[in-house]
C-alpha positions as CSV (number, residue, x, y, z in Angstrom):
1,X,6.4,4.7,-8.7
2,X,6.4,1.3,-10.9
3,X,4.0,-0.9,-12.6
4,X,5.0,-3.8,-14.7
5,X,3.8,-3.6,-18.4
6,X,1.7,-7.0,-18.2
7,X,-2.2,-5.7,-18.5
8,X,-4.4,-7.6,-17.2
9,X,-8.2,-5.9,-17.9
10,X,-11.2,-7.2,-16.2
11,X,-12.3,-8.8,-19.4
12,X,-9.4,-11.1,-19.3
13,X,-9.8,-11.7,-15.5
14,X,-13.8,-12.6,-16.1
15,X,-12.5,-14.8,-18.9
16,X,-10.3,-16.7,-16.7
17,X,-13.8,-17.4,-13.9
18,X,-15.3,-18.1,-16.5
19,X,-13.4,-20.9,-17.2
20,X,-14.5,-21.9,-14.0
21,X,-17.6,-21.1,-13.3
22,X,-20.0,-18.5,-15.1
23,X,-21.9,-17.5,-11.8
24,X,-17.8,-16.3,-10.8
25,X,-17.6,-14.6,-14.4
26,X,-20.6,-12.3,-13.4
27,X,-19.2,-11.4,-10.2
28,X,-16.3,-9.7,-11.4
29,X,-18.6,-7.5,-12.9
30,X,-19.8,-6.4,-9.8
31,X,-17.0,-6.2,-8.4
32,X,-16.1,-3.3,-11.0
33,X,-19.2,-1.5,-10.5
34,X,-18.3,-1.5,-6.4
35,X,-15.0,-0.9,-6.6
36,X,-14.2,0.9,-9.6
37,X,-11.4,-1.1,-10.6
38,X,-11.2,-2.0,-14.4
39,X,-7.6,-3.2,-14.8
40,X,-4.6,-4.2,-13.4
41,X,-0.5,-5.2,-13.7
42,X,1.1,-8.5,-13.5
43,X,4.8,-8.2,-13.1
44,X,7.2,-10.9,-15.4
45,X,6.6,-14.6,-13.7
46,X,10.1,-14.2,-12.3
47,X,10.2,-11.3,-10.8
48,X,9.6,-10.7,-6.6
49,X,8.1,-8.0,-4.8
50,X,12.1,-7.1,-4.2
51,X,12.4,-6.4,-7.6
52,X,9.2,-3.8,-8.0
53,X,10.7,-1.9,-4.9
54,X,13.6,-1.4,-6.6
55,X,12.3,-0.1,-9.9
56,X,10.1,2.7,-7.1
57,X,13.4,2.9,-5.1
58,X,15.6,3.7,-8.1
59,X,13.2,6.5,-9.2
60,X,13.0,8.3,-5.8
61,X,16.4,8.0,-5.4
62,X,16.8,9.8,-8.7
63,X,13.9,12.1,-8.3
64,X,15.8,13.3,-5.2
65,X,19.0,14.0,-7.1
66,X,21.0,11.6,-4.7
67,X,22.6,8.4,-4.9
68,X,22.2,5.0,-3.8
69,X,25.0,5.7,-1.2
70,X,23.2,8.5,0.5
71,X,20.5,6.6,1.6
72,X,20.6,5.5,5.3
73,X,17.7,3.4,5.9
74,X,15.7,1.2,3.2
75,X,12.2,0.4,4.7
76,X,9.5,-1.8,2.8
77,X,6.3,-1.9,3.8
78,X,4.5,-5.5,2.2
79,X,2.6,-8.1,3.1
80,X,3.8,-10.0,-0.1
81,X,7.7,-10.6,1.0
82,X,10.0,-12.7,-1.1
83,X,10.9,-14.8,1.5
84,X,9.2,-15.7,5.0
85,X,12.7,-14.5,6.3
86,X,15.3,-12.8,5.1
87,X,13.3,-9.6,5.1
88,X,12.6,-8.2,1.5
89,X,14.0,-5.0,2.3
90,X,17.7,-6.2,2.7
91,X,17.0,-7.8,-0.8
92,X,16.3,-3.9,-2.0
93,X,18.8,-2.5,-0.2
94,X,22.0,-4.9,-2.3
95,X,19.8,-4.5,-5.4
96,X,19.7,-0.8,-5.5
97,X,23.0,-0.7,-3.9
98,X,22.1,1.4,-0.8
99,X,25.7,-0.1,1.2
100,X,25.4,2.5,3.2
101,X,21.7,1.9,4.2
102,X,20.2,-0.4,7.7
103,X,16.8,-1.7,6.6
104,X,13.9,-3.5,7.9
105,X,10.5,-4.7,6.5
106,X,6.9,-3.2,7.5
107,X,4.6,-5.8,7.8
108,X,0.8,-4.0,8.1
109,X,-0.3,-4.4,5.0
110,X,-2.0,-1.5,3.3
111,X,-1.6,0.8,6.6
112,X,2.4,-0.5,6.3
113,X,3.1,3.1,3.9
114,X,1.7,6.0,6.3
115,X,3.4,3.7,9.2
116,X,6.7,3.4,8.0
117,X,6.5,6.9,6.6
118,X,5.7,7.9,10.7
119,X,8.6,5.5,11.1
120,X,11.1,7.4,8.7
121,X,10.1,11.2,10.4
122,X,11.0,9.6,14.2
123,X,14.0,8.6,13.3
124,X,14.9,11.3,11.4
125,X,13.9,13.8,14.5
126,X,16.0,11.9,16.7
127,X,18.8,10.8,15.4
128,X,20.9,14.0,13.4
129,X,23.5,11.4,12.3
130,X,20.2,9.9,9.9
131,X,19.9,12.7,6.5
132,X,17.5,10.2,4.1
133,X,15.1,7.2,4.8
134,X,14.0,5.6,2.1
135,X,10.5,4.3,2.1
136,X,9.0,1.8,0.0
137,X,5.7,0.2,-0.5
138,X,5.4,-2.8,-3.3
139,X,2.8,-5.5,-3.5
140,X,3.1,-9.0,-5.4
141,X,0.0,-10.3,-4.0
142,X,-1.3,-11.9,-6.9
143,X,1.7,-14.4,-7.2
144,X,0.2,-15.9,-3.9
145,X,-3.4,-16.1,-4.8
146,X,-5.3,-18.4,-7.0
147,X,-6.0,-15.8,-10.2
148,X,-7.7,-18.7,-12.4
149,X,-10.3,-19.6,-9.3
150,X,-10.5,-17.3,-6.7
151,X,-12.5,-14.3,-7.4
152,X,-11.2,-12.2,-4.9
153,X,-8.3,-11.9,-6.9
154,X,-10.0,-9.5,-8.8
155,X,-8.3,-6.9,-6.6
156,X,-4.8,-8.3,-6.7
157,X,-2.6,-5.7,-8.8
158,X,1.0,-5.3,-8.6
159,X,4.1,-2.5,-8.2
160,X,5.2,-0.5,-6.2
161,X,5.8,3.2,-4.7
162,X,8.4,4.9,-2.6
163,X,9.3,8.3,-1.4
164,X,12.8,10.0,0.1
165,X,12.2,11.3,3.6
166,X,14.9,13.5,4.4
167,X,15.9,16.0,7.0
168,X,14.9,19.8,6.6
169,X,14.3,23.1,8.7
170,X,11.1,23.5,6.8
171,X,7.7,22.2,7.9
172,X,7.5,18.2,6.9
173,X,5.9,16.0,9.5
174,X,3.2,17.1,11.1
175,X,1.3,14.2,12.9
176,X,0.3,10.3,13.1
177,X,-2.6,8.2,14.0
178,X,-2.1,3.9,14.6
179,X,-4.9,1.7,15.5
180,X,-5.1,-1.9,15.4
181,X,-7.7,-4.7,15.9
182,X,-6.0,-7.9,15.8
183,X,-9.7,-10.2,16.7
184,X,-9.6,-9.8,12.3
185,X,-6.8,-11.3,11.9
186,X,-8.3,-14.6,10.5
187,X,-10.4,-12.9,8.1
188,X,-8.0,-12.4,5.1
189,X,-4.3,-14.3,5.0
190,X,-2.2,-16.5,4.2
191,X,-2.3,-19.1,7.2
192,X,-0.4,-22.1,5.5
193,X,3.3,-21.4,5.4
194,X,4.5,-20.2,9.0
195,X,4.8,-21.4,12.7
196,X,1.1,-21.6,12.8
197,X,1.3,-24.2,10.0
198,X,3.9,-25.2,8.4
199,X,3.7,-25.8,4.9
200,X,3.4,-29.4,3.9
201,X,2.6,-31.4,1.1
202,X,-1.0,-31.5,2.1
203,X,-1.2,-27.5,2.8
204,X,-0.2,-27.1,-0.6
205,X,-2.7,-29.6,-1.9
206,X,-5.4,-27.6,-0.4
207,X,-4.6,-24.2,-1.1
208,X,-3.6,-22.8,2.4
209,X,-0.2,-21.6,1.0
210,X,-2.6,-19.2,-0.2
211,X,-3.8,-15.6,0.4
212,X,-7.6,-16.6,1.0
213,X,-10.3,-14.5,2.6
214,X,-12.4,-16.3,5.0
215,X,-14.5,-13.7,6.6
216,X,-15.4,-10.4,4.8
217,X,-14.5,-7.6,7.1
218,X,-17.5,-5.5,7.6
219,X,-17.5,-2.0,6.2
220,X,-17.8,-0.3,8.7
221,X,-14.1,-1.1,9.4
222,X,-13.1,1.5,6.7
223,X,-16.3,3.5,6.9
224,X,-15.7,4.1,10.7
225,X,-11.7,3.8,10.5
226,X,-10.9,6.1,7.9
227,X,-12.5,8.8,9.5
228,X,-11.3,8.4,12.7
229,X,-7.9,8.1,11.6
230,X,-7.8,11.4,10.0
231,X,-9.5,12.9,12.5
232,X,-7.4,11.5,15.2
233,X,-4.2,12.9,13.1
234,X,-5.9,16.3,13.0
235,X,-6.5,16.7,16.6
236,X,-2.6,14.9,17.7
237,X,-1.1,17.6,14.9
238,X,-3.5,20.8,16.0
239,X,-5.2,21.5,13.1
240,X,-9.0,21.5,11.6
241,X,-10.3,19.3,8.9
242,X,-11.1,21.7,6.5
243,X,-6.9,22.8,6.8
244,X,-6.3,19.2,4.8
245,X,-5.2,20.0,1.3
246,X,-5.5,16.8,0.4
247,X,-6.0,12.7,1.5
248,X,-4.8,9.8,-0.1
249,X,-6.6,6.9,0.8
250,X,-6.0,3.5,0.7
251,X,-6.8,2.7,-3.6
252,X,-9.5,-0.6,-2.3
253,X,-13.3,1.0,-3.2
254,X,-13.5,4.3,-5.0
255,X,-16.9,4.7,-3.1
256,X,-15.8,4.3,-0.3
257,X,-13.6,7.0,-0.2
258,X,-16.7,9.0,-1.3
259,X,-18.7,7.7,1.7
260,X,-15.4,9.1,4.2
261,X,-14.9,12.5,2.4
262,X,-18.9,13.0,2.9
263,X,-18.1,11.5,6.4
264,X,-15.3,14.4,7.5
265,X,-17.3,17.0,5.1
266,X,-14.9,17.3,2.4
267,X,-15.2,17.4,-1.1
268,X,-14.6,14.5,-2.8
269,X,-11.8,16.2,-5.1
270,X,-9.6,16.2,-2.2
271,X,-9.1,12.8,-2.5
272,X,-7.1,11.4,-5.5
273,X,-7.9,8.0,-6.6
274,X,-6.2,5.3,-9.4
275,X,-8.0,2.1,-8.8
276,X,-9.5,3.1,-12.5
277,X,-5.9,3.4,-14.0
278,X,-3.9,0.9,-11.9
279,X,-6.6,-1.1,-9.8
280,X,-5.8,-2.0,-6.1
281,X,-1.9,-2.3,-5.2
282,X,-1.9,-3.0,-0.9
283,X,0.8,-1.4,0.8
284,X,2.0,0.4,-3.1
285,X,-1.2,2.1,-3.6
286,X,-0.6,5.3,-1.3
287,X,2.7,5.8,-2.9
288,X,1.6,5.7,-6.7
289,X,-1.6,7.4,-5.6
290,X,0.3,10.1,-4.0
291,X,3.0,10.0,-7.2
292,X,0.2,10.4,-9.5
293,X,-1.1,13.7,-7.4
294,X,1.8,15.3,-7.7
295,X,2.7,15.0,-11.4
296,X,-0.9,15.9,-12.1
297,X,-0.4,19.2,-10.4
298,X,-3.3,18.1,-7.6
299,X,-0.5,17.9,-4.6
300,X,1.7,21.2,-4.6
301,X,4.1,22.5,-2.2
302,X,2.8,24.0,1.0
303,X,-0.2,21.6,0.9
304,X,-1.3,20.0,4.1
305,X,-1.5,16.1,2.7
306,X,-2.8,13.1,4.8
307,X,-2.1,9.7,4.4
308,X,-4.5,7.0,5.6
309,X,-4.6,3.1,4.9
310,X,-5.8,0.1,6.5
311,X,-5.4,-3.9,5.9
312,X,-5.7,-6.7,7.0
313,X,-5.1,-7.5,10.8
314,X,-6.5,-5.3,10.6
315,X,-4.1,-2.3,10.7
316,X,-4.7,1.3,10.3
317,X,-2.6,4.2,10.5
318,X,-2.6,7.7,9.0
319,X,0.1,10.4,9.0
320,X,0.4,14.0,8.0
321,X,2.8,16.2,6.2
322,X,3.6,19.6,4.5
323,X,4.8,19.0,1.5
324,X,8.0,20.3,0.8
């Protein structure tokens, strides 16, 4: 995992709506009492997203004990890309120096992770010719959002995760669950900037080159999803709820990852959270939560782990494996 060194508490974010408004300053508050978020990372004003994935890319390589030249596919899941086209994964792949390596981007947001790690165990199972994906989620969303007046920015936190899916006799993947409900998708986005609308000088002016929500989705969305997600990867992989050694959830609302354990009748300490530490990340957050998990001893080998996330779209996708 990586997270840029540039703290940004929610004292300084209230600071900045205040600025603005004090009825926006107040809100923030609540928002920390909702979410449980008190903090978050800005990366340097020049970096990209490309650049967080390859700080996470660099470590997993090395983590793995192999080189940037054993690496046969770079995938990087990210709604926050450094360009519209070419993908940001091509940008990771020549900066970590994977020349070996085909890549493509992900593009579902926070369920891109669990998809592209779904992705990464296909092709693996396939194709014999393919030893290690790597997979990488990284999120520079607050570079496209409005941090001195929009509010919802509040959740915008940067860096980046990634993991080494490689082949193995032992038991790895297990099983996958992908929904979608596109009527969303003009709830939360950027909708300035594309072939919808390209962006022109009056776009700019009026703020549609940037991330905005419109609509709140409702919560049932993750309330309903997350559940159904997991459950749906339990029945496609035969196994029972209570065999789940542990879930990572998407890092958004640290009750409502409560409200879902309570939902599948788990206990809440199978669910590692670091929206406290790190606040929300979008497609990074599964990665660095699951990072975290395992160098606090809470994700061992053997364990049965689940990975569920959901964003905007909306997407939602879960996928399980034994950890190796």
């Amino acid at each position: 995992m990586y997270i840029p060194e540039n703290e940004i508490t929610n004292e300084t974010f209230a600071g900045w709506m205040g600025e603005v408004s004090p009825k926006l300053a107040e809100v923030v508050g609540k928002f920390e009492t909702n979410s449980g978020i008190k903090t978050r990372f800005y990366a340097p004003d020049d970096w990209a997203t490309s650049d967080l994935a390859t700080e996470a890319g660099k470590a997993a390589i090395a983590d793995a004990g192999l080189t940037p030249e054993d690496i046969d596919v770079v995938i990087v899941g990210t709604d926050s890309p450094d360009y519209i086209t070419p993908a940001t994964s091509v940008v990771t792949q020549f900066k970590l120096g994977c020349v070996n390596a085909g890549t493509w981007d992900v593009g579902c947001a926070c369920a891109s992770f669990p998809t592209a790690l779904t992705q990464a165990a296909g092709l693996i199972a396939t194709n014999p010719h393919l030893k290690y994906i790597l997979v990488i989620g990284a999120y520079m969303m607050h570079k496209l959002s409005d941090n001195k007046h929009d509010v919802t920015a509040f959740f915008y936190g940067d860096g980046a995760g990634a993991a080494v899916v490689g082949a193995s006799d032992k038991p790895g993947f297990v099983s996958s669950s992908i929904k979608a409900d596109g009527s969303y998708h003009k709830n939360w986005g950027i909708y300035s900037g594309g072939t919808y609308e390209p962006a022109t000088v009056e776009s700019v002016e009026a703020g549609r080159t940037k991330v905005k929500l419109v609509t709140p989705f409702p919560a049932t969305v993750n309330h309903e999803g997350w559940p159904a997600r997991v459950r749906e990867c339990a029945a496609n992989g035969g196994f029972e709820l209570s065999e789940i050694d542990h879930i990572i959830f998407t890092q958004v609302n640290v009750n409502s990852i409560k409200l879902v354990m309570e939902n599948l009748g788990l206990p809440v300490e199978k669910a590692h959270y670091v929206m406290d530490k790190w606040g929300y990340m979008g497609s990074a957050c599964l990665p660095i939560a699951f990072h975290d998990a395992v160098k606090l001893g809470k994700i061992t080998s053997g364990m049965r782990v689940v990975f569920c996330g959901s964003g905007v779209g909306y997407n939602q996708a879960a996928a399980c494996f034994i950890m190796p």
